[in-house]
C-alpha positions in Angstrom: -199.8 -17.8 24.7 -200.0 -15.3 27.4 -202.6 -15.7 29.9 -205.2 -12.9 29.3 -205.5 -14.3 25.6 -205.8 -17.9 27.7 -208.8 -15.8 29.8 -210.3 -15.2 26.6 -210.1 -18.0 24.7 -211.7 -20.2 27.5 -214.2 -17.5 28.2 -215.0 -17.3 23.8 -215.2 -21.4 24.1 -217.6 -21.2 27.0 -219.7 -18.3 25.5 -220.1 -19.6 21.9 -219.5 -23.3 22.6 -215.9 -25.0 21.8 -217.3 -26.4 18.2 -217.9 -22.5 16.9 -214.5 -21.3 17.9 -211.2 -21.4 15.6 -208.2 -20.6 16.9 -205.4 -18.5 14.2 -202.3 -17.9 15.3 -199.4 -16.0 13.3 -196.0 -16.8 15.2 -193.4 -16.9 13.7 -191.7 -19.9 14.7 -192.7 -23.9 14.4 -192.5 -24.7 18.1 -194.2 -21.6 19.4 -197.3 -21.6 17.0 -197.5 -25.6 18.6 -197.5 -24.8 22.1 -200.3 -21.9 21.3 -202.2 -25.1 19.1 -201.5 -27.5 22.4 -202.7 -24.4 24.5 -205.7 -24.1 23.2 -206.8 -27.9 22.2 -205.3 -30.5 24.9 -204.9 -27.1 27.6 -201.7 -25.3 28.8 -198.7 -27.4 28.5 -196.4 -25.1 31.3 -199.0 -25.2 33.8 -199.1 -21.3 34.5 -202.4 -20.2 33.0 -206.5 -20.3 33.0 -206.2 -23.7 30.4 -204.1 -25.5 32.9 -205.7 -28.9 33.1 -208.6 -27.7 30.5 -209.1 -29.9 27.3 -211.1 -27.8 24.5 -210.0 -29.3 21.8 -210.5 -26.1 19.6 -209.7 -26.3 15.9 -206.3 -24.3 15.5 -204.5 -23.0 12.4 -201.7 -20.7 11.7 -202.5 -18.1 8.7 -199.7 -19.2 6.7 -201.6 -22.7 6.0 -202.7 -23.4 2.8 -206.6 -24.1 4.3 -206.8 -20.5 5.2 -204.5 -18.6 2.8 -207.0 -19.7 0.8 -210.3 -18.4 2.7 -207.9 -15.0 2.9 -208.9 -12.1 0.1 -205.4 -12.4 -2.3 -204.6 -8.4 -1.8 -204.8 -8.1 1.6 -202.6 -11.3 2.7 -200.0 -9.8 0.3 -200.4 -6.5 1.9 -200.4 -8.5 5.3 -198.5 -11.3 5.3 -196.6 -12.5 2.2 -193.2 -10.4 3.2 -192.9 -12.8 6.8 -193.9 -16.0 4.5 -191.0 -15.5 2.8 -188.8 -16.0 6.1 -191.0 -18.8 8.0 -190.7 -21.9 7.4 -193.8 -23.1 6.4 -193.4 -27.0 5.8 -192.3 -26.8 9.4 -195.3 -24.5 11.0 -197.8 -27.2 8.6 -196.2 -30.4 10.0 -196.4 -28.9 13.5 -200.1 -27.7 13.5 -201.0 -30.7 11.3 -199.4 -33.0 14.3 -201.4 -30.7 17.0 -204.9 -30.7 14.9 -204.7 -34.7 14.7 -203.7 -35.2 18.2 -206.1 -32.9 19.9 -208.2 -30.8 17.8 -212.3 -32.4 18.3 -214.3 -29.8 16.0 -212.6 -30.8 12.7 
């Protein structure tokens, strides 16, 4: 997670209160969708940006989950995102956030 979307996501989390914020992420890959999740709930792991050292504990999801694919409207995450679901490996992005959300997450 770069660090103006860090900026951001502390500034939401201080504005709206940690408990009202959920975090979605879309990468691509397992491990970087966790280090966003461990970004923004136990605070940047590389030490480089605004959540260094800053615990929020935010609820975090990627949008291929099964808890928000089905919040999504049906038409518009198959206009959006069904075509990369076919190349991710989604057992592998749910283990990951799963691992993150139980470790860290405080608003579930």
């Amino acid at each position: 997670m770069d660090l103006e979307n860090q900026k951001r996501v502390k500034e939401f989390a201080e504005q709206f209160g940690a408990e009202n914020i959920v975090v979605l992420l879309g990468a691509a890959e397992a491990e970087a969708s966790g280090l966003a999740a461990e970004t923004v709930t136990a605070g940047d792991p590389t030490y480089a940006g605004p959540l260094t050292g800053v615990s929020l504990g935010l609820t975090v999801y990627h949008i291929c989950e099964p808890e928000i694919k089905a919040e999504v409207d049906p038409g518009v995450y198959e206009d959006q995102i069904s075509m990369m679901e076919m190349v991710l490996d989604i057992d592998e992005i749910v283990s990951e956030m799963s691992s993150i959300r139980e470790q860290y997450c405080k608003y579930l």
